[in-house]
C-alpha positions as CSV (number, residue, x, y, z in Angstrom):
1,X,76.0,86.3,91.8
2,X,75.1,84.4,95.1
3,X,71.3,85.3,94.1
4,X,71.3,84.5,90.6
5,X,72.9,81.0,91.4
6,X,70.9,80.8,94.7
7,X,73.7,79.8,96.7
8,X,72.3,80.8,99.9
9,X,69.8,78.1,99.4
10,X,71.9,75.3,98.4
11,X,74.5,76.0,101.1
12,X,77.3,77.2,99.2
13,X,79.9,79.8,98.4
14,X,80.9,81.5,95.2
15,X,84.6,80.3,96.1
16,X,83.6,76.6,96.9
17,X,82.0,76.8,93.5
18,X,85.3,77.9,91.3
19,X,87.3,75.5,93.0
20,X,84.7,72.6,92.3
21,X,84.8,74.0,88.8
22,X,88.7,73.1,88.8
23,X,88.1,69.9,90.3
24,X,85.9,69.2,87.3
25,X,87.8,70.6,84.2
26,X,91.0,68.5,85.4
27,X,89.3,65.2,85.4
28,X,87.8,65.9,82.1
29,X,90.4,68.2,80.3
30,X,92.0,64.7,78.5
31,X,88.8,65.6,76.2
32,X,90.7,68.3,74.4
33,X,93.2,66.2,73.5
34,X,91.4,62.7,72.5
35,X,88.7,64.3,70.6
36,X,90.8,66.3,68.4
37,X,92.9,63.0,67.5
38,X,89.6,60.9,67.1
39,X,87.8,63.5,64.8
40,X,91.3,63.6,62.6
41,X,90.4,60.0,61.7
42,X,87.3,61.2,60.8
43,X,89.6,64.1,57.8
44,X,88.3,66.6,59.6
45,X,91.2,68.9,60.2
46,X,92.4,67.9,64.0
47,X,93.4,72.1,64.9
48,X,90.2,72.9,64.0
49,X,88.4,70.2,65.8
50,X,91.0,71.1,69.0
51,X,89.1,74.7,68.8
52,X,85.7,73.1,68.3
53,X,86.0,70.8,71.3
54,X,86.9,73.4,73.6
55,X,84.2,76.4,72.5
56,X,81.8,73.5,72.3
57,X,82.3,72.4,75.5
58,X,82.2,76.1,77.2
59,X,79.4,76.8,75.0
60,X,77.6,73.5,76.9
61,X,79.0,74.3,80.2
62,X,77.6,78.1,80.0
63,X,74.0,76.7,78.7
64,X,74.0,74.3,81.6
65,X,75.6,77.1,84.3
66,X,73.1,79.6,83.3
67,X,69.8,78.2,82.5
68,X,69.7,74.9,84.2
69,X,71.8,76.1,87.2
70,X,73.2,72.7,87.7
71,X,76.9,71.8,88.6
72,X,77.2,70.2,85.4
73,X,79.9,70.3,82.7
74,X,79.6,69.5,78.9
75,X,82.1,68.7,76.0
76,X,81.7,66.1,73.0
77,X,81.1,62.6,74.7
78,X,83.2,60.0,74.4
79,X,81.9,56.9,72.3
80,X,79.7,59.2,70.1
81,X,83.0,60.6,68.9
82,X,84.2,57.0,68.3
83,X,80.1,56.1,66.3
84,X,80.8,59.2,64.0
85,X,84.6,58.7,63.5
86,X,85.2,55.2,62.9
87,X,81.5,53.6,62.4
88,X,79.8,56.7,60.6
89,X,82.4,58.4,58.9
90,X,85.0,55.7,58.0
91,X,82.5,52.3,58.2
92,X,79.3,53.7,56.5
93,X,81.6,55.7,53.8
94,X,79.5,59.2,55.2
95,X,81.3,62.4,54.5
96,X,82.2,64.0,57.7
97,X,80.2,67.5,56.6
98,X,77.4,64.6,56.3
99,X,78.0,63.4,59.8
100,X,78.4,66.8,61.4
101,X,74.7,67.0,59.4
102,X,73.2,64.2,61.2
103,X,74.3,65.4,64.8
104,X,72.9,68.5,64.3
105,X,69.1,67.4,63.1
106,X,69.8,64.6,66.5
107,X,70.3,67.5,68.8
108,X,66.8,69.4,67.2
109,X,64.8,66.4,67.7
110,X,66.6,66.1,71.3
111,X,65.4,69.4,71.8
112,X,62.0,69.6,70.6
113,X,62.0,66.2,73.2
114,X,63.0,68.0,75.9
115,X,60.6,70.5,75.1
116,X,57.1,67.9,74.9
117,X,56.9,65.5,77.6
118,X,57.7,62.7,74.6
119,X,60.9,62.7,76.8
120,X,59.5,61.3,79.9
121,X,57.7,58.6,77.9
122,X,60.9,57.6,76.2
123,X,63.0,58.0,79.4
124,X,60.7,56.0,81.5
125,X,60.5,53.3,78.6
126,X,63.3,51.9,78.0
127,X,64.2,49.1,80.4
128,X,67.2,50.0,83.2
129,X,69.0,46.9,82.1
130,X,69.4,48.2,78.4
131,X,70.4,51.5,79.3
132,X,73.1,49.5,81.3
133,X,73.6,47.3,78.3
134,X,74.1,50.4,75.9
135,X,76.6,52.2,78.4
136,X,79.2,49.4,78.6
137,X,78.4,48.5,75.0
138,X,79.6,51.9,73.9
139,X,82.8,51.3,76.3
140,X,83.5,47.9,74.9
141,X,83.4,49.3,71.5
142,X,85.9,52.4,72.9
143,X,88.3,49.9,74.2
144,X,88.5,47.8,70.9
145,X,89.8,51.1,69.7
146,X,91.9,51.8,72.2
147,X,93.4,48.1,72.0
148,X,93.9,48.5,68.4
149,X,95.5,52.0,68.4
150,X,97.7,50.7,71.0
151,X,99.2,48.2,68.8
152,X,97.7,45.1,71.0
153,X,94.8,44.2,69.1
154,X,95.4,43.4,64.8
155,X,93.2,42.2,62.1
156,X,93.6,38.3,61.6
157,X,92.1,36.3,58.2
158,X,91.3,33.3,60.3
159,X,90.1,34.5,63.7
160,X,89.2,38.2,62.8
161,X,91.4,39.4,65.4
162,X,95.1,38.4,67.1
163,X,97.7,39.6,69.2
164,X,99.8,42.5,67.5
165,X,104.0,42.6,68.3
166,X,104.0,44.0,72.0
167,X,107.5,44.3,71.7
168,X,107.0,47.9,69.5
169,X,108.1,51.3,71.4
170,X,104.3,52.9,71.0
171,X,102.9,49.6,72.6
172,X,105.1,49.2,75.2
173,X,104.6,53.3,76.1
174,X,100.6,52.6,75.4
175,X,100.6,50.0,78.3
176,X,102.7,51.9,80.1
177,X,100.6,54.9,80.1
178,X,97.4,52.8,80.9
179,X,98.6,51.2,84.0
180,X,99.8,54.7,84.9
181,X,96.2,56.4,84.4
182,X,95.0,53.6,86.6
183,X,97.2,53.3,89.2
184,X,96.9,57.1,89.7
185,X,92.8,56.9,89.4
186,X,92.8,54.4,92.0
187,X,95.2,56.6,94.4
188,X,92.6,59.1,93.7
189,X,95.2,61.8,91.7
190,X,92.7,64.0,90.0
191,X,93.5,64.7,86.7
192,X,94.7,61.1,86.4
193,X,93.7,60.6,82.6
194,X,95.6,63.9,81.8
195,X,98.7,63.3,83.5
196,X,98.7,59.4,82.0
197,X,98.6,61.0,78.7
198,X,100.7,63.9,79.0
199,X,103.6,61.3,80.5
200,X,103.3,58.8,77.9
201,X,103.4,61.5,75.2
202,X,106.7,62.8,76.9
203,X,108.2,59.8,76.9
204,X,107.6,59.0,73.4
205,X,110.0,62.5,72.4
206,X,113.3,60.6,72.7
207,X,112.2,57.7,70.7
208,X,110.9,59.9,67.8
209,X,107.5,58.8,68.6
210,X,106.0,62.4,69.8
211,X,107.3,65.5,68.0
212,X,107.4,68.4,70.6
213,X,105.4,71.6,69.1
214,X,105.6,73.9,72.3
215,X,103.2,74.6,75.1
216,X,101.3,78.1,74.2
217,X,100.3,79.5,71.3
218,X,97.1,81.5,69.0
219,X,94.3,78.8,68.4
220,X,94.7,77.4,65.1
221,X,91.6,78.2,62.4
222,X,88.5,77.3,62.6
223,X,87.6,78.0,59.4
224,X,87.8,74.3,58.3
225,X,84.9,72.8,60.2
226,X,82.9,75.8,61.0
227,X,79.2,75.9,59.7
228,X,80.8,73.0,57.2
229,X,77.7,70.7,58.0
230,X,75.7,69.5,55.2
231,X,72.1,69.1,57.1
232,X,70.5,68.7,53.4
233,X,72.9,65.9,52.7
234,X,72.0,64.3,55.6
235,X,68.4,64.5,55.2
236,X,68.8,63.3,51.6
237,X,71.3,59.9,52.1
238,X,68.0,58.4,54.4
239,X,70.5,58.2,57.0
240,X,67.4,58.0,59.7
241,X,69.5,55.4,61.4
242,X,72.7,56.8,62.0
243,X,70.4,60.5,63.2
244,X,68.6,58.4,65.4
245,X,71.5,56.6,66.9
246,X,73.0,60.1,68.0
247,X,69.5,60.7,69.3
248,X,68.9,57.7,71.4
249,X,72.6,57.5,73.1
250,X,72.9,61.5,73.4
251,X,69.2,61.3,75.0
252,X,70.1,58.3,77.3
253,X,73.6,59.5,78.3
254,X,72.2,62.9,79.1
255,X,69.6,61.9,81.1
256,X,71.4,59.3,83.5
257,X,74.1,61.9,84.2
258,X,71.7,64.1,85.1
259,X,69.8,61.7,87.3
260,X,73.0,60.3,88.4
261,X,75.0,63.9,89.4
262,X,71.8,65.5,90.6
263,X,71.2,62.9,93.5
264,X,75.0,63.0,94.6
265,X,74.5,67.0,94.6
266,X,71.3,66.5,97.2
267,X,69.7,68.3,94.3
268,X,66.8,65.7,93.6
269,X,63.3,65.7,94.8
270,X,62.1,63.2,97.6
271,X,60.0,61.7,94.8
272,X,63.2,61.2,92.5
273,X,62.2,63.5,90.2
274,X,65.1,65.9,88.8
275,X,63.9,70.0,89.7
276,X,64.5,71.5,85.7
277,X,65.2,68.2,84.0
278,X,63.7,70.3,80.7
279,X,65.9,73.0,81.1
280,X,69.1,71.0,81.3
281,X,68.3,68.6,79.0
282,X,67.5,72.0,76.7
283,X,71.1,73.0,77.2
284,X,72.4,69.5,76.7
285,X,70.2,69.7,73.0
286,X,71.8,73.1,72.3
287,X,75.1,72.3,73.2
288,X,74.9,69.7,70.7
289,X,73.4,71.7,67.9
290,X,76.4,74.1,68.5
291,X,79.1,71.5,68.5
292,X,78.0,70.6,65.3
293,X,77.8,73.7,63.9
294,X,81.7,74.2,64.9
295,X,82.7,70.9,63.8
296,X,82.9,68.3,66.1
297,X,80.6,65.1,67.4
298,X,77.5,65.2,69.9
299,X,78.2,67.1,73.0
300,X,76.8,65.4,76.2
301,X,77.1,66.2,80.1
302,X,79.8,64.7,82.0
303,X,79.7,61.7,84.4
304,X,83.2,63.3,85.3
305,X,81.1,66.3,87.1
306,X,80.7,64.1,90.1
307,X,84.6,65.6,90.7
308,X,83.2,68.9,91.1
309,X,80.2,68.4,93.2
310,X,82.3,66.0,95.4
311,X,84.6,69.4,95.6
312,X,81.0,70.7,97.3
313,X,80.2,72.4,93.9
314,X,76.1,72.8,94.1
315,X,74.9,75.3,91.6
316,X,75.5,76.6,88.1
317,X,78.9,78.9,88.9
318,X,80.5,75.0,88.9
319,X,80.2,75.0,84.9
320,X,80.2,78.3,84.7
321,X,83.8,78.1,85.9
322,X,84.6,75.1,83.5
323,X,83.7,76.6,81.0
324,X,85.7,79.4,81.1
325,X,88.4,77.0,81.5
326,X,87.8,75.4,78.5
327,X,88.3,78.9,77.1
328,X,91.2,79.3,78.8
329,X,92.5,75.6,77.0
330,X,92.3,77.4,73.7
331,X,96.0,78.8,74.1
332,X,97.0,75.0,74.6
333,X,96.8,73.9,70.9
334,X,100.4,73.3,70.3
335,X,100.6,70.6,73.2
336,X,97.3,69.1,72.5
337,X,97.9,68.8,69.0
338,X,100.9,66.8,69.0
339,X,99.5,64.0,71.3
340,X,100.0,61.2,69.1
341,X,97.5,58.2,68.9
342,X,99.3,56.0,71.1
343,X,99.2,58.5,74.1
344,X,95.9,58.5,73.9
345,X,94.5,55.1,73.6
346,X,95.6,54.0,77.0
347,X,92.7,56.6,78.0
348,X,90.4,55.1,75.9
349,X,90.7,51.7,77.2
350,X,90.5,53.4,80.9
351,X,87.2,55.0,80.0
352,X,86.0,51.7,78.5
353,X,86.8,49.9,81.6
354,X,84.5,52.8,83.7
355,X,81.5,52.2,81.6
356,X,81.6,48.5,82.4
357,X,81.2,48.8,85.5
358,X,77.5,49.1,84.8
359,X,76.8,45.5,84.1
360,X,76.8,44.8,87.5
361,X,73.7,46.6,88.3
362,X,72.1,44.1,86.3
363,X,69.5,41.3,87.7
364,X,71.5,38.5,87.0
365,X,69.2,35.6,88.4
366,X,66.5,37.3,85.4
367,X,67.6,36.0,81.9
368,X,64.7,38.3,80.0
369,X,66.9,41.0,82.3
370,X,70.2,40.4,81.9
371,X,70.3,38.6,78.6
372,X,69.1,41.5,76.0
373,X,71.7,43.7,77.6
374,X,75.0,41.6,77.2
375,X,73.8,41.1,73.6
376,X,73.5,44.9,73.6
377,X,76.9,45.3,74.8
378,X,78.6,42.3,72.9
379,X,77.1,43.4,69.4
380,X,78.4,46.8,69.5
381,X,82.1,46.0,69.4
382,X,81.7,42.9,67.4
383,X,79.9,44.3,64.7
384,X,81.6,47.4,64.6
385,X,78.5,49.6,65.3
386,X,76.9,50.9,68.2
387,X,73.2,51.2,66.4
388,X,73.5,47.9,65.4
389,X,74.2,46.9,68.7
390,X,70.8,49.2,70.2
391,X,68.9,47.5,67.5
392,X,69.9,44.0,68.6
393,X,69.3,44.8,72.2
394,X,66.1,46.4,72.1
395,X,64.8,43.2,69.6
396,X,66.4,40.7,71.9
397,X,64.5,42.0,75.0
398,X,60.9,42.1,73.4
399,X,61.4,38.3,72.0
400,X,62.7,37.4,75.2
401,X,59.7,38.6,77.4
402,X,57.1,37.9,75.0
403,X,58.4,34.0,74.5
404,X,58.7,34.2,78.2
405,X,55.2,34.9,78.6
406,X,55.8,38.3,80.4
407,X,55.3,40.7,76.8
408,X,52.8,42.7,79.3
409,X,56.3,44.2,80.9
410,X,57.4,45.6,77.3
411,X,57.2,49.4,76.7
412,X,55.8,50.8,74.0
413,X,58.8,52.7,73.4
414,X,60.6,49.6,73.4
415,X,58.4,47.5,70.7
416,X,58.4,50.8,68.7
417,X,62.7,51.1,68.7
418,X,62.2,47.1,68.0
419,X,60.1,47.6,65.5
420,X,61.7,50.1,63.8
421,X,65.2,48.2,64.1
422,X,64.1,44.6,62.4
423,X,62.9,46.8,59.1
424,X,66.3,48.4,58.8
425,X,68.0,44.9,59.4
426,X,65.7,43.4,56.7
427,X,66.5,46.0,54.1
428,X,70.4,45.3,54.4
């Protein structure tokens, strides 16, 4: 084991490594209990999405472990759960087999990417301030949904949106589990998201709000989402869009985690290069073909990995460890199942608030800089779609520079996404 991980070399122990693996699965384990309950909005059948979260995730985790030997962990990311749920499945009118379609042909052209050096080009392209842009655009658009599931934000005829009754028992609990999450993030509790939810499920059982279901029992079917993708119906609706919406975030999302883990691990190369950036992003691409084939959204490495390689995990064995703990998680379908909504918005909103912090990265005395990327991040939420939102960024920031008289510092990979974006909004 210590040679096939190399641990020797990257000054670390096979114990050191299982532990960071726990220190990883806690902070992220709130996945099997959100994604189920977002994919049920999507009809898929929320037991067998609970068994496709978790086998997707170990699957990603073991494909990362084993040939990328990084201290990474995989599951279905958050925000690409909320695209296919809410503006794919329910705001496009696309059948969720559809859907589960789409994110599969995203992850083949992710992985034939990773394969050709296309991926540097596109990588290297796009501007830092739009990938900053897209991150907290995706986290503005969670936390819209987490407002409205928590009962805060409703639907208004005259100013689109108003203040719902805060005075109802799953709002008050929904705030009260938020402040709770972070409260206990900020005191540095791992596991904070999981415990915030857990408590404010609990506390909804008196008040008829959570229905207990038990703790431990068989994994419910998977039969109802398994190889249920319809890759011909997505090819055939022209959905070229929505496919290459999963691409772009999955591909961007991927890669910064990567970058970002990889350097806080001491694992990056002098010249900031990434040591088998093909082969993880390989794993990251067949971790999402896989999730799709059991029925759930894109699966993407996790920011939350930091946990683990703060723990002094350094190698492979890391997610190697989480995923079998993901595996383990499969005997926990009873309790994750009976989350209810308003349990689990608070962590939405949470997560939302984490992927803001990016903005401030930006070069705010820049306009052609900062500009493109707040209308990146402001379109997503207000028009309900995260492409739309990538479309109107990437369009933004070539007008910008070229009326600025600075088009010489446009990508082509920019003017081509550009491009591409102002036919589809000129065929609506």
């Amino acid at each position: 084991m210590e040679r096939f991980f190399d641990m020797a070399a990257r000054g670390t122990t096979p114990r050191t490594e299982v532990l960071a693996g726990f220190s990883t699965f806690l902070t992220m384990a709130y996945i099997i209990v959100v994604n189920p309950s977002i994919m049920a909005m999507a009809g898929i059948d929320q037991g067998a999405a609970f068994v496709a979260t978790c086998l997707a995730a170990a699957i990603g985790c073991l494909l990362m472990g084993l040939i990328a030997n990084f201290p990474i962990a995989l599951a279905p990311g958050m925000g690409l759960n909320a695209y296919f749920a809410f503006a794919v499945v329910q705001g496009a009118g696309v059948p969720w087999q559809v859907a589960l379609g789409a994110v599969f042909i995203s992850g083949l052209l992710f992985f034939a990417v990773s394969v050709l050096r296309a991926r540097e080009w596109l990588v290297n392209g796009i501007p830092f301030s739009l990938k900053l842009g897209i991150a907290a655009g995706i986290g503005f658009f969670l936390g819209l949904i987490g407002l409205k599931t928590m009962g805060i934000v409703v639907a208004h005829p005259a100013t689109l949106v108003a203040l719902g009754p805060l005075t109802a028992p799953s709002t008050l609990l929904a705030c009260a589990g938020f402040l709770l999450i972070a409260g206990l993030s900020a005191r540095g509790v791992p596991g904070a998201i999981v415990i915030g939810i857990l408590a404010t499920a609990a506390a909804g059982i008196p008040l008829g709000l959570t229905t207990w279901r038990g703790l431990i029992d068989l994994p419910p079917s998977l039969a109802p989402t398994f190889l249920q993708l319809d890759i011909a119906g997505a090819l055939g609706l022209g959905i070229a869009g929505i496919v290459f919406t999963f691409f772009l975030v999955d591909l961007l999302d991927n890669t910064g985690t990567l970058i970002g883990t990889t350097h806080r691990a001491g694992l990056m190369r002098p010249d900031g290069t990434v040591p088998n950036l093909g082969r993880a992003l390989m794993a990251d691409s067949g971790g999402a073909m896989m999730g799709a084939v059991l029925g759930t959204s894109t699966t993407v490495s996790y920011i939350e990995s930091a946990a683990g390689i703060q723990a002094g995990g350094r190698t492979g064995l890391t997610a190697v460890t989480v995923g079998l703990l993901f595996l383990v998680a499969l005997f926990l379908a009873p309790l994750a199942t009976a989350i209810p909504g308003f349990a689990t918005a608070p962590a939405l909103v949470f997560v939302a608030c984490l992927m803001a912090q990016g903005l401030r990265d930006l070069r705010w005395d820049d306009a052609t800089d900062f500009m493109p990327a707040i209308v990146t991040a402001l379109a997503m939420p207000f028009t309900f779609s995260i492409a739309t939102g990538i479309g109107l960024g990437f369009i933004t920031f070539a007008g910008v520079k070229t009326i600025a008289g600075r088009a010489g510092e446009v990508h082509g990979a920019v003017w081509l996404i550009a491009a591409l974006s102002a036919m589809k909004f000129a065929l609506i």
